[in-house]
N, CA, C and O atoms as a GROMACS GRO file, in nm:
protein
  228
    1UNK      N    1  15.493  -2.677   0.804
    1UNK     CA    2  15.587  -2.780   0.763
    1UNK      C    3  15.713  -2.765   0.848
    1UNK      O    4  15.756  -2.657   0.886
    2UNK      N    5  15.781  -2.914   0.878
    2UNK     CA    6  15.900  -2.910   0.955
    2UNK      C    7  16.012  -2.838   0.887
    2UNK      O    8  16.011  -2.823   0.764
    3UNK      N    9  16.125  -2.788   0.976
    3UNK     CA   10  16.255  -2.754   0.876
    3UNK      C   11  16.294  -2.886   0.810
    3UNK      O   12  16.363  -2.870   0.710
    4UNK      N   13  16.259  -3.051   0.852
    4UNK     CA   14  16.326  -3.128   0.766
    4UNK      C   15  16.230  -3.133   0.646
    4UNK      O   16  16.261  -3.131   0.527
    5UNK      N   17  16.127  -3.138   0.690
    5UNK     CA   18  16.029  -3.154   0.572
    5UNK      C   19  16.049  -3.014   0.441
    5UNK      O   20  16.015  -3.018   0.323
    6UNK      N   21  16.096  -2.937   0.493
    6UNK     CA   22  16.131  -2.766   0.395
    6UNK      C   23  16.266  -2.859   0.310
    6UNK      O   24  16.276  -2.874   0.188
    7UNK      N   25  16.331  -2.896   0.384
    7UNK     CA   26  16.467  -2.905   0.335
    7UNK      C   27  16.476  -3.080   0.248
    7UNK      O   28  16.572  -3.137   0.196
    8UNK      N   29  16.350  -3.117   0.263
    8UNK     CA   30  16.337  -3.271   0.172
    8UNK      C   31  16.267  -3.237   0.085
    8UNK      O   32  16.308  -3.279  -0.022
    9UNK      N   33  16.160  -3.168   0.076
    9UNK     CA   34  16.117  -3.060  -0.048
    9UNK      C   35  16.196  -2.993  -0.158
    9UNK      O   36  16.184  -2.999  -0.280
   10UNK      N   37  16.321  -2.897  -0.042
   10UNK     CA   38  16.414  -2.855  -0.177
   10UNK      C   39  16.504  -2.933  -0.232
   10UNK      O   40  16.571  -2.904  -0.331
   11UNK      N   41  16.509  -3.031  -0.172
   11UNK     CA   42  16.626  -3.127  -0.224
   11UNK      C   43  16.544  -3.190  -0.318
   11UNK      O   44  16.605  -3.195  -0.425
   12UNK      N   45  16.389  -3.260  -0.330
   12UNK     CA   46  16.338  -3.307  -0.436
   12UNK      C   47  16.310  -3.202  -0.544
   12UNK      O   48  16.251  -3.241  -0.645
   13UNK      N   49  16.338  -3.102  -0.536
   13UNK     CA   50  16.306  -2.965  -0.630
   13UNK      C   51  16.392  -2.961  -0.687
   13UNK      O   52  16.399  -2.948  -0.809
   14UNK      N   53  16.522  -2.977  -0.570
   14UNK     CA   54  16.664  -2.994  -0.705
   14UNK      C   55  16.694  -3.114  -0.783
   14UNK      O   56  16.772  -3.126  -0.877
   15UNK      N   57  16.621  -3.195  -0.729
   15UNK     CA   58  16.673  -3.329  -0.824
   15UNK      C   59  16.551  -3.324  -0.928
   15UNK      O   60  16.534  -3.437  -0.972
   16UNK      N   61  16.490  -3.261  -0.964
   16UNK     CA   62  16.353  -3.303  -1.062
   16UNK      C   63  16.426  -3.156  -1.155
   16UNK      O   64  16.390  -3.147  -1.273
   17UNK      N   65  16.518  -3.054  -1.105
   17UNK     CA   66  16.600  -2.961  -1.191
   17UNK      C   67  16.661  -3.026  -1.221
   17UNK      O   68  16.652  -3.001  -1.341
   18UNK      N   69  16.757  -3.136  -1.213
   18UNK     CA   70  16.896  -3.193  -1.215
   18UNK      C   71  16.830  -3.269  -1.404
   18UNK      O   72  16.889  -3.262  -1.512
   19UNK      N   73  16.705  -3.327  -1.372
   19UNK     CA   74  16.695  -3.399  -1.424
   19UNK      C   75  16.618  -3.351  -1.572
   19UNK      O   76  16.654  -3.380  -1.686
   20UNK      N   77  16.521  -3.284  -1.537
   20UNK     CA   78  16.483  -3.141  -1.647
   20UNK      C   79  16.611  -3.124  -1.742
   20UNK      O   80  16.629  -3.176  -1.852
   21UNK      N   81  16.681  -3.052  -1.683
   21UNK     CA   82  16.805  -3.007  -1.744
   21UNK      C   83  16.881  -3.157  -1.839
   21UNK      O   84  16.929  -3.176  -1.951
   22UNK      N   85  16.856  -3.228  -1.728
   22UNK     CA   86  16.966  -3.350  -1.831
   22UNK      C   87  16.915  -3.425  -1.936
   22UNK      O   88  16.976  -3.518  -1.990
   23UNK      N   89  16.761  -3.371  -1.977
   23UNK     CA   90  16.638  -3.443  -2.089
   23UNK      C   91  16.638  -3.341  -2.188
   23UNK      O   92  16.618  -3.374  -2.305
   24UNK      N   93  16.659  -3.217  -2.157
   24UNK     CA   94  16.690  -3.082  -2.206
   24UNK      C   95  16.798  -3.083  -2.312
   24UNK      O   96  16.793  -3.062  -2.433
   25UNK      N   97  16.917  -3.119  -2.217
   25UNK     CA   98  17.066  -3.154  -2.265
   25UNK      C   99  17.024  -3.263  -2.386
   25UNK      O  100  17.020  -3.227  -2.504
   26UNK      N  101  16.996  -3.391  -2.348
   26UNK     CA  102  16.994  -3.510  -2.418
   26UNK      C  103  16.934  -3.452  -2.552
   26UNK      O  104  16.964  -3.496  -2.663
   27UNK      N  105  16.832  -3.330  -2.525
   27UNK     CA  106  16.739  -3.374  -2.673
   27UNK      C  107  16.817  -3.318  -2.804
   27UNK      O  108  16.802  -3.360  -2.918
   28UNK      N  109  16.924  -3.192  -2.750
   28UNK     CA  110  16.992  -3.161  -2.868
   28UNK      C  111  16.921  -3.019  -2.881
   28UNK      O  112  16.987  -2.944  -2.953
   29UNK      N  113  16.809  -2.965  -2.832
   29UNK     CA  114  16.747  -2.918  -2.883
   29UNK      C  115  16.742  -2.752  -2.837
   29UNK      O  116  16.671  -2.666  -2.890
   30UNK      N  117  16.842  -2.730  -2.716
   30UNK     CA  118  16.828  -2.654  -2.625
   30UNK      C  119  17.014  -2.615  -2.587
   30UNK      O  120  17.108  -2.694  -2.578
   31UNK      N  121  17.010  -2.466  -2.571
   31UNK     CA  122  17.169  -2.423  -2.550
   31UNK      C  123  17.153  -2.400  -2.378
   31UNK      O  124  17.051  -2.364  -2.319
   32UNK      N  125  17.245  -2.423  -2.336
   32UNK     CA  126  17.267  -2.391  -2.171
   32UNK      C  127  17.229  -2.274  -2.172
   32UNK      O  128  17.169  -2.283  -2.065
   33UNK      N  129  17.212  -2.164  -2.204
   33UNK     CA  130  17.149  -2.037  -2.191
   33UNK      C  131  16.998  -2.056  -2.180
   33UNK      O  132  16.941  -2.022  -2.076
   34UNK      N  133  16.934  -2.106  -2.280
   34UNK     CA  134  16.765  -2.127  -2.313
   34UNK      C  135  16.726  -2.242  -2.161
   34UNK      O  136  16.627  -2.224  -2.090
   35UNK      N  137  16.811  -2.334  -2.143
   35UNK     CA  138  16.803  -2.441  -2.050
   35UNK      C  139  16.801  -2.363  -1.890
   35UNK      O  140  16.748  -2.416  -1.792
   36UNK      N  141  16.863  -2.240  -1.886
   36UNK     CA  142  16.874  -2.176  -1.782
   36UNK      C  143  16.738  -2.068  -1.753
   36UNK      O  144  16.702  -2.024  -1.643
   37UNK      N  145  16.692  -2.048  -1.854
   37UNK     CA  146  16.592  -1.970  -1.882
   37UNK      C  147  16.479  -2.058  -1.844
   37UNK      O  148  16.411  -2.024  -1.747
   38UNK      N  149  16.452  -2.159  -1.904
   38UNK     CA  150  16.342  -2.241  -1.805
   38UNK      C  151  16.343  -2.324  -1.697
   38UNK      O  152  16.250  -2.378  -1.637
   39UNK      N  153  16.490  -2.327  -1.676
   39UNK     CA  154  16.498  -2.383  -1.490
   39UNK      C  155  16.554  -2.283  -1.460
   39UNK      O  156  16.660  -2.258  -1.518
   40UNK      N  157  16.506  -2.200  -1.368
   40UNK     CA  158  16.607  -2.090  -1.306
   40UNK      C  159  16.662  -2.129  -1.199
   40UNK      O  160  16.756  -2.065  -1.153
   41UNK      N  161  16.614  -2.246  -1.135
   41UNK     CA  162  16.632  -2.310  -1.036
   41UNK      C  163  16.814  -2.360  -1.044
   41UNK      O  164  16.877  -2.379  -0.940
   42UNK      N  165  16.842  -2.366  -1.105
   42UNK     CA  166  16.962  -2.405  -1.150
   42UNK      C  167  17.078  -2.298  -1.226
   42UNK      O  168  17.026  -2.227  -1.311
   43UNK      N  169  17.168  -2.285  -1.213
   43UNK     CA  170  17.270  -2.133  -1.246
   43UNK      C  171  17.293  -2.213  -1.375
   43UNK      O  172  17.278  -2.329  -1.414
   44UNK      N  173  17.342  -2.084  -1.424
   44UNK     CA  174  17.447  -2.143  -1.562
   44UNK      C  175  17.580  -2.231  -1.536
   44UNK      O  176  17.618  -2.315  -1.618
   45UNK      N  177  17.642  -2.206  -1.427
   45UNK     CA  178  17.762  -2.308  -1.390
   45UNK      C  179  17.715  -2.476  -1.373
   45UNK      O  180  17.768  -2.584  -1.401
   46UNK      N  181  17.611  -2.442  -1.324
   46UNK     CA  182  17.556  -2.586  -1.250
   46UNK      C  183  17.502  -2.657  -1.360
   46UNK      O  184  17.486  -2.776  -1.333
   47UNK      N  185  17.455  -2.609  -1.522
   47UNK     CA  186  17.388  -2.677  -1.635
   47UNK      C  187  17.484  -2.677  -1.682
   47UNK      O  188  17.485  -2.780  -1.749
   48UNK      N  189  17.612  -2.609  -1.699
   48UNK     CA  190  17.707  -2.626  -1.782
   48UNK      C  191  17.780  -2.770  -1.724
   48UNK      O  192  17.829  -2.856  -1.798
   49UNK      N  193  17.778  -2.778  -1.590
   49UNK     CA  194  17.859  -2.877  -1.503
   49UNK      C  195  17.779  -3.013  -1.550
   49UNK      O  196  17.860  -3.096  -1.593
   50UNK      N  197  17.641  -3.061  -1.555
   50UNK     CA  198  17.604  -3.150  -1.595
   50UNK      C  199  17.610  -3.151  -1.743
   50UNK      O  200  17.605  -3.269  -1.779
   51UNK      N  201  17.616  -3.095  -1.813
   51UNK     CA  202  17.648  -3.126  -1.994
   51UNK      C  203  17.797  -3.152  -1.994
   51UNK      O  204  17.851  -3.205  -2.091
   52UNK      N  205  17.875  -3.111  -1.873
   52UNK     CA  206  17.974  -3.203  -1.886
   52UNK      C  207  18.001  -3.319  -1.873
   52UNK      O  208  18.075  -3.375  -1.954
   53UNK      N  209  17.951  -3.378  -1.773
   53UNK     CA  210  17.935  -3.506  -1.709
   53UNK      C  211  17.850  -3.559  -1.828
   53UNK      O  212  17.896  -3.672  -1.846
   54UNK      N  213  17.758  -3.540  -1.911
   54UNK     CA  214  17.684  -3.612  -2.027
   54UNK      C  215  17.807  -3.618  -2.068
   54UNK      O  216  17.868  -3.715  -2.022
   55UNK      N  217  17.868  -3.548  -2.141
   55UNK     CA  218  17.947  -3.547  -2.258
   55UNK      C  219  18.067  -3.665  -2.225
   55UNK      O  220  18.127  -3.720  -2.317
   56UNK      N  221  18.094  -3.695  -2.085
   56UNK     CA  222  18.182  -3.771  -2.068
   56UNK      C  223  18.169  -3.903  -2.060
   56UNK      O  224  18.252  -3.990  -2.034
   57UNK      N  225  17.990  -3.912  -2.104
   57UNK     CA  226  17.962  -4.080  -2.074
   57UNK      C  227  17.879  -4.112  -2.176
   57UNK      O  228  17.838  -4.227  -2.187
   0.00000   0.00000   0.00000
């Protein structure tokens, strides 16, 4: 695989985390700790940063 093709891969890896996390968030059902635990792909700053952005809209 190309380096662009590596690097359009991880970028769709992060957006299918982005989005995990923000169905996660929505359901009520899950603390940014537990949410971090099944995407590791994503830090605790970076799930905390999108439950902010929910919370603001």
């Amino acid at each position: 695989m190309t380096q662009v093709g590596k690097m359009l891969m991880d970028e769709a890896r992060q957006e299918e985390a982005t989005q995990t996390v923000m169905n996660m968030l929505k359901s009520g059902k899950f603390s940014v700790e537990e949410i971090q635990e099944y995407v590791p792909r994503l830090s605790i700053h970076e799930i905390q940063t999108i439950a902010g952005e929910l919370n603001r809209t």
